[in-house]
N, C-alpha and C positions, 0 to 999 in steps of 0.2 A: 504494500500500500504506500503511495508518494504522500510526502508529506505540504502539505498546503504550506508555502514562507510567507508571511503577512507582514506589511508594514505600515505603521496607521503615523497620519497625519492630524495634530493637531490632540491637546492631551488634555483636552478641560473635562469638564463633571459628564456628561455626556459617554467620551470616549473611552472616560476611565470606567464608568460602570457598566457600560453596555457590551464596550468592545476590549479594551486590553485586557481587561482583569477576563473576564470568561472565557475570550478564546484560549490565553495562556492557561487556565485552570478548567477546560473544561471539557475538550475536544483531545486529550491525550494526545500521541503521540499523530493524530491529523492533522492537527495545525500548530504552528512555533509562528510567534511573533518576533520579528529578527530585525526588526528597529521601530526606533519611534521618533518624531521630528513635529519638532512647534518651532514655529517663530521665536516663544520667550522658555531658552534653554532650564532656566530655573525652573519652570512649570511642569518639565518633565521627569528632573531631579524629585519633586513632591510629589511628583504623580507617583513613581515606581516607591518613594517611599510611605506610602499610603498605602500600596498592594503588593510590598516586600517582595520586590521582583527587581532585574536586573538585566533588562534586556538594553539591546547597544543604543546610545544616542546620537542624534547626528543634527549638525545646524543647517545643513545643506539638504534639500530635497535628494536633488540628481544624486548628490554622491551618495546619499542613503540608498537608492534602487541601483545603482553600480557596484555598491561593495556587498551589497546582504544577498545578492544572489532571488531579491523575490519575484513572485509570479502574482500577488495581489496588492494592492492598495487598498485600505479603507479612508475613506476622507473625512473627517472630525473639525474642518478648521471654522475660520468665519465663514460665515454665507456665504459674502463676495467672491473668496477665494475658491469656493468645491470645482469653480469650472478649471481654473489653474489647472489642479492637481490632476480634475479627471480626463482630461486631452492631455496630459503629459503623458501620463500611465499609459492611454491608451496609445498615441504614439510610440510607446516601444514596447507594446504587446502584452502588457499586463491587463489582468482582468484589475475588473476597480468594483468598490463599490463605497458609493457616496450618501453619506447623510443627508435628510431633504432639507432644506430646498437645494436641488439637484444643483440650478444655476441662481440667476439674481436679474437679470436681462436679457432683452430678445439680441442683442451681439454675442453673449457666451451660450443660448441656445443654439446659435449656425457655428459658433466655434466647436463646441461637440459635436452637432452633429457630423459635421464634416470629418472631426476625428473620427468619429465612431464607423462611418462609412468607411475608411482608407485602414479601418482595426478590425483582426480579426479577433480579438480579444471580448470577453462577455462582459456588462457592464450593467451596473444593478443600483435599487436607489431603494435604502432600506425605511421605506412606507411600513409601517409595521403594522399601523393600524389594521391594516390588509388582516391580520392574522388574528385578531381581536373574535373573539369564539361567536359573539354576536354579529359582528359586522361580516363572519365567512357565513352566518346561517343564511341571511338577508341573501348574499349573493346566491349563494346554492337555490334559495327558492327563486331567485329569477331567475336562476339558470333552470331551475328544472319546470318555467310557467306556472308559478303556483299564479303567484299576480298577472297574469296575461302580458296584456301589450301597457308599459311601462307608459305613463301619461305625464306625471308632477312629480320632484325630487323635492322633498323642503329640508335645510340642515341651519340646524341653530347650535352652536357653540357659544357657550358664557363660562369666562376664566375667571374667578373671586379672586381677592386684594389680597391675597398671598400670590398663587402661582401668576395671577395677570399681573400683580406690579412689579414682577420681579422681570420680565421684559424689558422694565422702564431703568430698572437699576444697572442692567449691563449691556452690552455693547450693540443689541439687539435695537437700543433707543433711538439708532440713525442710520436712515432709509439708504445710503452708499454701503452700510454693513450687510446690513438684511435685506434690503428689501421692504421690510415692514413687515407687520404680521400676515398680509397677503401673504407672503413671500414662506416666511420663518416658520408663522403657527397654521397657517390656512393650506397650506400647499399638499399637507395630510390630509384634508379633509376636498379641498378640490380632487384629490387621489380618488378618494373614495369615491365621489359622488362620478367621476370619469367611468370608475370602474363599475360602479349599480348602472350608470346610464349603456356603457359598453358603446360610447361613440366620442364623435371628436366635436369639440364644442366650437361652436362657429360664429357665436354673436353673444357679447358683454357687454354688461352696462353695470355700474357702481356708483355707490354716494358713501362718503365716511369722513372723518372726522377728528381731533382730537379734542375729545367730549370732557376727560376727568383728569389724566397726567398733565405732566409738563407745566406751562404757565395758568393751569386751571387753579393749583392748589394754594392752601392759605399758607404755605409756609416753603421756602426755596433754602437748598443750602446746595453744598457740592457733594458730599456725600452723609451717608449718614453714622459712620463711625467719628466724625468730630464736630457735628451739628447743633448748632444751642438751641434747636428745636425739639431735639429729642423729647424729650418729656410730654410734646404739646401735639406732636404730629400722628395722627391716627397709623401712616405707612411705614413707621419709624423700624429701623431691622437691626438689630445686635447679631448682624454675619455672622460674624468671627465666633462667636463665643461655640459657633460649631469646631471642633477639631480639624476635619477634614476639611470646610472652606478656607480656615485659617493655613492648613496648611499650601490647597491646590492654588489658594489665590493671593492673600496677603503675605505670605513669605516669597511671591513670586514678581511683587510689585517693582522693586525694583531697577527691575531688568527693561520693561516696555513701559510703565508709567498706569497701566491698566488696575483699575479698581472695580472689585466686585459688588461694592455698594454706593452706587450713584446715588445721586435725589431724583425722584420716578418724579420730582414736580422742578427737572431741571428746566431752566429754557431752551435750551440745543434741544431737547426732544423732537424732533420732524415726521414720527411717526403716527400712522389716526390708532384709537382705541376703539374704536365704534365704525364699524363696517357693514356693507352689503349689497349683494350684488346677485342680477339675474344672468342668466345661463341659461343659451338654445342651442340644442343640438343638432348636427345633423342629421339624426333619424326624428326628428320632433319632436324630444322631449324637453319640457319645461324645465332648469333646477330653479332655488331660490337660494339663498346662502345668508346668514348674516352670524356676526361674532362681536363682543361687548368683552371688553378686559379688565370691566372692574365690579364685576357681578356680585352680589348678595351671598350666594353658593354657586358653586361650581359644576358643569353639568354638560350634557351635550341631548340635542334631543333628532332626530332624525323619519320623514314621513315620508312613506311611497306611495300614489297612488297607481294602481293598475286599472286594466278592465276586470278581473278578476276580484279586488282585493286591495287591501291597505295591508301593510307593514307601519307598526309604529314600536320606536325604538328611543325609550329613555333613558339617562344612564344621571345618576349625580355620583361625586364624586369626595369624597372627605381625601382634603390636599394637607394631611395635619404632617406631613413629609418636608411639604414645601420652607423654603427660606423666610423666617418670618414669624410662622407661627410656632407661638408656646412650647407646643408638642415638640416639636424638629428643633429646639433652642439648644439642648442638654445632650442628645444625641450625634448620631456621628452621621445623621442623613442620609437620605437615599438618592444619591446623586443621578439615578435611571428610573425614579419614580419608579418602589420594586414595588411587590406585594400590591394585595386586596385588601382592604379594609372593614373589618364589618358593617360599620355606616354608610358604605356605600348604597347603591340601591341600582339595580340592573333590572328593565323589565324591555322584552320584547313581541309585542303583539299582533297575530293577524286576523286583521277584521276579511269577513265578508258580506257585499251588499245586500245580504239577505240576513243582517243579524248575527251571525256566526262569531264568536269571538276564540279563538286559539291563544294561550299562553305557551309560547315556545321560548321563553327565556331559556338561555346556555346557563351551562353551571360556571361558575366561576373559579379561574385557573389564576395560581403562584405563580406570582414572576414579575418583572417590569414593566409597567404597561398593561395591568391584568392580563400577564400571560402572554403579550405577544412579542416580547423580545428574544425570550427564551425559544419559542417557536421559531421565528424570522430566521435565529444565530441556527440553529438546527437544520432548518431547509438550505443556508446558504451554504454554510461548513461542517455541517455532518457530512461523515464518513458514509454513510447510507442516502443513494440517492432516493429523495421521496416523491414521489409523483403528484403533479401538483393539477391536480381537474381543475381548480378553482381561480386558475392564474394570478397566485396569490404574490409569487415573486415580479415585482416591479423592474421591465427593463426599462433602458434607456429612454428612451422615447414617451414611455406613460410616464416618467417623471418630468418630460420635458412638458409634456401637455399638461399637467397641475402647476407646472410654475406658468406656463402660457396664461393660462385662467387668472394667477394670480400678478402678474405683469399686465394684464389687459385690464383686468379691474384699477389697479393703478392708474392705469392711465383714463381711464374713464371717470375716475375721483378727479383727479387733477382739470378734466374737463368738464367737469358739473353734471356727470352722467352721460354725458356723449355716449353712444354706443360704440363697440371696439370689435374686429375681427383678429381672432387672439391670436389666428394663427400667420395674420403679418402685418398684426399690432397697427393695421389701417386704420380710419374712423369709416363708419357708416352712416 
C-alpha cells in the first residue's frame, strides 16, 4: 500500500484541528504529513507544539513541495490566497485539496480553471457540509424522486454573537481577505443548495449590508485584550485566557503583526453582516438565500419544495465551543467545532400535499461539524476506496460554482441588486 505524502499550507485553528492533527494520528501508516508552511513561521512552531508532533517546517512554499517529495497539498491559508497555492500544486501535478472558499474572484476562478485543464492531477474543495447525515438524507430523497420535480430552494442561516462576531474579530473582517461572508461562510451553503438544485445557476440578485458590526457599535477600541471598554461592551472576549488560542495566536504575534482579537465594532470593517440573495437556475429552479451574523441563537433552517413534497430541515445549534463564551473560556477549545451537543436540536421533515407528515431526522454523529469532518477526512484519505452514489466529494468546478454565486451576489450588493450572470459576473 503507497503511502499518501501531505503537505498542508497554512497552520491556524482550522488546519490544526481538522487536518494536521488527524491525518498525522489517524490514517496510520496511509498518510505522513511531510511538511507544513505559513507565512508566520512562529505559528507553526505553536501549532506542532499544541499537537506534540514534529513534522519539517519550511518558509518557502516551492521549496517545501521540492524537498518532501509530496503528491498532495491541503490548502489552510487566507481566503485570498487558496487560489495561489491550488494552481501551483496543480501545475506540477499534485492533487490538492482546498478549504472553501475555493477562490475569492472571478480572475482566480479562470486562473484554476485553466490550471486544472492543462493538470492531470485531482482536485477537491473540502465542502463538508456535503456529509452532514441530514443534509446527504435531503439529497438521496431527490435523488431517489421522493419530492418530484424540484420547484423552491429557501436557506436561512443565522450565526449568534459568539460564532458570528468572531468573523468580525479576525482577518475575515476585510472583503480583499475573504471575500466576505459570501465568500468565507456562504460558499458552504451556496454548495449545498448547487448541489439539492443539481444545476448551474445562471441569474443573481443580492441586497446586504452592514447592519450591527463595525461603526454600528457603542463602543470602538482596536482590540479587545487592552480595551477600556471591556467591562461595558456586550462582545467583549478574554481570547487568551484559552491555552491553545494563547498559544496558536498570541505567542505568534510577533512575527506578522496579526491579532486574534480585533474590535468586531472596528471601523476598517468593509464586510455586510446581513445578506440575501435570489438564485435561478438553469433547469428552473427558484433558490432564496439569506444569513444575519449577529443572531439571538444560532441555527440554520433549510425548505424544499417539490411536486411531490416539502423537505423541511431545522437545525439550532449551542456554539458554547465558540471564542467568547463562558463555557469555551477555561477550556482548551474546539478549534474544528468537534462534537454534538445535547442542546442542540436536529429535526428533518417531509411533508406531503395530502397531509402526510414523515419525521426522518438522522441520528446524530461524533465529530467536527456533527460528524462530517470525520467522514469528508475518510472518503478523501482513507485507505479504502468508498463509493460515493451521492457525489458527496466536491471537485473543482462545484467549488468554483459556490464561490460564483457568492462573487455575483457581491457584486449585485454593491449594485443595489442589479441582477448578475455568475457565471461571467455580466449585469442583466
Amino acid at each position: 500500500m503507497s503511502v499518501r505524502k501531505v503537505v498542508v499550507v497554512g497552520t491556524g485553528g482550522r488546519s490544526l484541528g481538522s487536518f494536521i492533527k488527524p491525518l498525522s494520528t489517524e490514517f496510520g501508516d496511509n498518510v505522513k504529513v511531510v511538511g507544513l508552511y505559513d507565512i508566520n513561521p512562529a505559528r507553526i512552531k505553536s501549532a506542532q507544539k499544541i499537537i506534540e508532533t514534529n513534522i519539517p517546517e519550511f518558509d518557502n512554499f516551492e521549496t517545501m513541495l521540492e524537498t518532501t517529495g509530496a503528491d498532495s497539498v491541503v490548502v489552510c491559508s487566507i481566503d485570498s490566497t487558496h487560489a495561489e497555492y491550488v494552481t501551483k500544486a496543480l501545475n506540477k501535478g499534485l492533487d490538492v485539496f482546498s478549504e472553501k472558499p475555493l477562490c475569492t474572484t472571478f480572475k482566480q476562478v479562470e486562473a484554476i480553471r485553466e490550471a486544472a485543464r492543462k493538470s492531470s492531477s485531482a482536485g477537491m474543495v473540502t465542502h463538508n457540509m456535503r456529509f452532514g447525515s441530514n443534509e446527504a438524507m435531503i439529497k438521496k430523497m431527490i435523488q431517489d424522486g421522493k419530492l418530484g420535480k424540484i420547484l423552491h430552494i429557501q436557506f436561512s442561516e443565522y450565526l449568534d454573537r459568539y460564532h458570528g462576531a468572531d468573523y468580525f474579530r479576525r482577518w475575515h473582517r476585510k472583503k480583499e481577505n475573504s471575500g466576505g461572508l459570501l465568500l468565507q461562510k456562504s460558499s458552504h451553503h451556496f454548495d449545498l443548495i448547487n448541489w439539492f438544485a443539481d444545476s448551474k445557476p445562471i441569474r443573481v440578485t443580492g441586497l446586504g449590508r452592514l447592519a450591527f458590526y463595525g461603526r454600528n457599535g457603542k463602543f470602538h477600541g482596536k482590540r479587545c485584550s487592552n480595551c477600556k471598554h471591556a467591562e461595558s461592551c456586550e462582545l467583549y472576549a478574554d481570547v487568551f485566557i484559552n491555552e491553545v488560542m494563547q498559544t496558536l495566536y498570541r505567542d505568534a504575534e510577533h512575527e506578522d503583526g496579526y491579532f486574534r482579537d480585533a474590535c468586531v465594532f472596528g471601523p476598517e470593517i468593509d464586510i455586510t453582516d446581513t445578506i440575501n440573495s435570489s438564485i435561478t437556475y438553469e433547469n428552473g429552479i427558484e433558490a432564496s438565500y439569506s444569513l444575519i451574523a449577529y443572531a439571538s441563537y444560532e441555527g440554520m433552517d433549510v425548505h424544499i419544495e417539490g411536486t411531490n413534497g416539502r423537505l423541511d430541515l431545522h437545525l439550532r445549534h449551542n456554539t458554547s465551543w465558540a471564542v467568547g463564551h463562558k463555557e469555551a473560556d477555561t477550556s482548551n477549545g474546539s478549534l474544528a467545532n468537534d462534537g454534538a451537543n445535547e442542546d442542540d436540536v436536529d429535526s428533518l421533515k417531509f411533508y406531503t400535499p395530502n397531509g402526510k407528515v414523515e419525521d426522518i431526522t438522522q441520528q446524530k454523529v461524533e465529530g467536527g461539524h456533527g460528524g462530517s469532518d470525520p467522514a469528508l477526512r475518510k472518503m478523501l484519505f482513507g485507505s479504502e476506496k468508498i463509493a460515493d452514489p451521492l457525489g458527496q466529494k466536491a471537485k473543482l468546478e462545484e467549488g468554483i460554482q459556490a464561490v460564483l454565486v457568492g462573487i455575483a451576489t457581491n457584486k449585485s450588493v454593491e449594485l443595489g441588486g442589479q441582477p448578475i450572470n455568475p457565471q461571467t459576473m455580466a449585469t442583466l
